[in-house]
N, C-alpha and C positions, 0 to 999 in steps of 0.2 A: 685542312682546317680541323683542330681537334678542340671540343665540346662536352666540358665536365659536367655533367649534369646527375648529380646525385640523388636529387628527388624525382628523377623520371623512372620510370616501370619499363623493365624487357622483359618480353615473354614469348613461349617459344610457340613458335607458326606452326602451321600445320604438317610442317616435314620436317627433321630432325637437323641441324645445325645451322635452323634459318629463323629469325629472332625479329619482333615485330614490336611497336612502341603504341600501334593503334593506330598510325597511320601510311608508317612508312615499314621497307621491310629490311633485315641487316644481315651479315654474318658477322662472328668474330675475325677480329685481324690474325693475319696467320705474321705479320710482322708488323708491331705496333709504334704507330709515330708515323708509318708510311703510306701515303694512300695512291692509288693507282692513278685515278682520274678526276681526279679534282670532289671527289666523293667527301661527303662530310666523318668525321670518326668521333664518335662516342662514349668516353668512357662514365663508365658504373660500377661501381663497388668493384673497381680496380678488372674489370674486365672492360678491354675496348671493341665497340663494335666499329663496321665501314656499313654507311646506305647503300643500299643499292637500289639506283636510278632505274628503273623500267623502260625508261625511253632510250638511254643509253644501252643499253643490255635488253636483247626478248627472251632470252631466258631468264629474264627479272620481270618482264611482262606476260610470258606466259603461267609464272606463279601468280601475280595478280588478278591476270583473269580466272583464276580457278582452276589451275589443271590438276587433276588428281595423280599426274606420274610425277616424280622426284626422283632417280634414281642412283642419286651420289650418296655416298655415304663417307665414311672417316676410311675406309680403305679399300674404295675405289679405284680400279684402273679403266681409264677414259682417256678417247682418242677424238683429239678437238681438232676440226676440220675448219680452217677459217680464222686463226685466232687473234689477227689482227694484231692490234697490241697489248691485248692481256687485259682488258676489262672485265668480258665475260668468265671467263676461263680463271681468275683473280680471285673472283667471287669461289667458284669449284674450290679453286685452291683450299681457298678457307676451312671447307668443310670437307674436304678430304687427305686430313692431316696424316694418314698412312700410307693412303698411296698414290698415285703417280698420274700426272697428265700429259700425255705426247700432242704437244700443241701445233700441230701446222700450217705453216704459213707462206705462201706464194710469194709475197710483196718485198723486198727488202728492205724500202724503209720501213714498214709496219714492224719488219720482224727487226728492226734495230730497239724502236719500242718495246716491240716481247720481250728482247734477251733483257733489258733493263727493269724490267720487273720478275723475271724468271732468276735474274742475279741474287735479290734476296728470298723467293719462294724457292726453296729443293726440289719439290714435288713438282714444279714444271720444269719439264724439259722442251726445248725449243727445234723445231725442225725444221729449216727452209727448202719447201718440197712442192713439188705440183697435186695436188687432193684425188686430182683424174689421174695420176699414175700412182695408185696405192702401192707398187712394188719398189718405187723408188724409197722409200722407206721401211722394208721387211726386215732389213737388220737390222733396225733398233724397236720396232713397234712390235708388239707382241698380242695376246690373246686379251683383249681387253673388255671390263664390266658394261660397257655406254660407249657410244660416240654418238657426238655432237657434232652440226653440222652447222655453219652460216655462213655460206660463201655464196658472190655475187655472177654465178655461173647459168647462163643458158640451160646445160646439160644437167641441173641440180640431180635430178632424181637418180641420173645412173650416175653419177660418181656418187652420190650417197650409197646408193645400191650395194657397188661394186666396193668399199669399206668394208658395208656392214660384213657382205658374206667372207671379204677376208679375216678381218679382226676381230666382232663381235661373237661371243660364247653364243651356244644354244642356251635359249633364254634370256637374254642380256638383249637392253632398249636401245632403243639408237631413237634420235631427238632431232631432226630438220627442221632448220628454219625455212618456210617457203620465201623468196622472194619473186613475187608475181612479175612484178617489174622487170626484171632483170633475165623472165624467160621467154617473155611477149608482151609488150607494151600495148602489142594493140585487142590483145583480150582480156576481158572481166575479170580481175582477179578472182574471185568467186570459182569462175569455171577455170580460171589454173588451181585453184586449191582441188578441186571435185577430181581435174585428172592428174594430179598428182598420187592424192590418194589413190585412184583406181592402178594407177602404175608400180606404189609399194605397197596394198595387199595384194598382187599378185607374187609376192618376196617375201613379204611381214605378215604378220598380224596389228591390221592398224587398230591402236586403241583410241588413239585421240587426234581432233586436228580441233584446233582455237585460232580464230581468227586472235592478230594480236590488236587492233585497232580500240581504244585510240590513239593507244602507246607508241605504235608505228603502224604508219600506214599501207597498203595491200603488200601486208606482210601476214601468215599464219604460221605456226606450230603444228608439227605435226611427231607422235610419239609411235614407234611401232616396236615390236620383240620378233626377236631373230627365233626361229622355230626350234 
């Protein structure tokens, strides 16, 4: 759906290629006319932006709730763990119009989704790979700025883990999505977010964990830097 609105105001968010109307929050289209997932598109003064939904995306809720880290920039290279079909990772696109995102993806339907939006994005390339064997990917993935994680795995913590220390620079964030649910149903998410933490600053330096709620539920964020 695209929405000429000439007398609306963009202005930019708190982190660099991410643009706010006052109530919602947007990037620029990196391919204009086309939207990923049913997201609204906005043009102004012949720039078009795409929403970005919070609930559909936590890396869209974890900027709403207030996270101080953002670590994508216009020539970023990021290694997306989980990518489903290219919502989240869509948005990245956008604002990483230099460099490169190695998106992978277990599922094969998802990842017939991915290829179909990586068809018109350059800057995604698409991997069908398992996230707990990060070697199966070495020949193409490389030294990269951020990886991001959202995958619906028991084991989250050590295949995040075991990424970061392959792929991530010294210094370079890495971004997990917790999914409580998904690691023990029958404990408090609260106390899986606590031991997760306690599990990557023994690895990281953790800087941040946000619960993402309301946006999704016993779901947190959690931001840490490779030493």
């Amino acid at each position: 759906m695209i929405l000429s609105l000439f007398v609306m105001k963009m202005d930019k968010y708190r982190f660099d290629g991410i643009f706010t109307d006052g109530r919602e929050i947007y990037t620029t289209n990196l391919t204009p006319g086309k939207n990923v997932y049913g997201e609204n598109l906005v043009k102004i003064e012949n720039v078009e932006y795409r929403a970005w939904n919070p609930k559909r995306s936590k890396l869209g809720a974890m900027l709403l709730k207030g996270s101080s880290y953002f670590p994508f920039t216009q020539t970023s290279k990021v290694l997306y763990l989980g990518a489903a079909s290219g919502t989240t990772s869509s948005h990245i696109s956008d604002i990483c119009i230099e460099g490169i995102l190695y998106c992978i993806e277990f599922s094969p339907r998802s990842f017939r989704d991915l290829i179909s939006v990586c068809e018109f994005r350059k800057n995604m390339l698409p991997i069908l790979a398992d996230a707990s064997k990060p070697d199966e990917y070495s020949a193409i993935v490389g030294c990269v700025d951020v990886v991001y994680m959202d995958i619906a795995q028991r084991e989250q913590s050590s295949i995040f883990i075991k990424n970061m220390k392959k792929y991530c620079k010294s210094g370079g964030l890495g971004i997990m999505a917790i999914k409580a649910r998904s690691i023990d149903v029958s404990e408090k998410p609260e106390n899986i977010f606590s031991k997760v933490k306690k599990e990557l600053s023994g690895e990281f330096e953790v800087l941040e964990l946000i619960n993402l709620e309301p946006f999704e539920k016993d779901h947190a964020s959690i931001v840490v830097r490779h030493p």
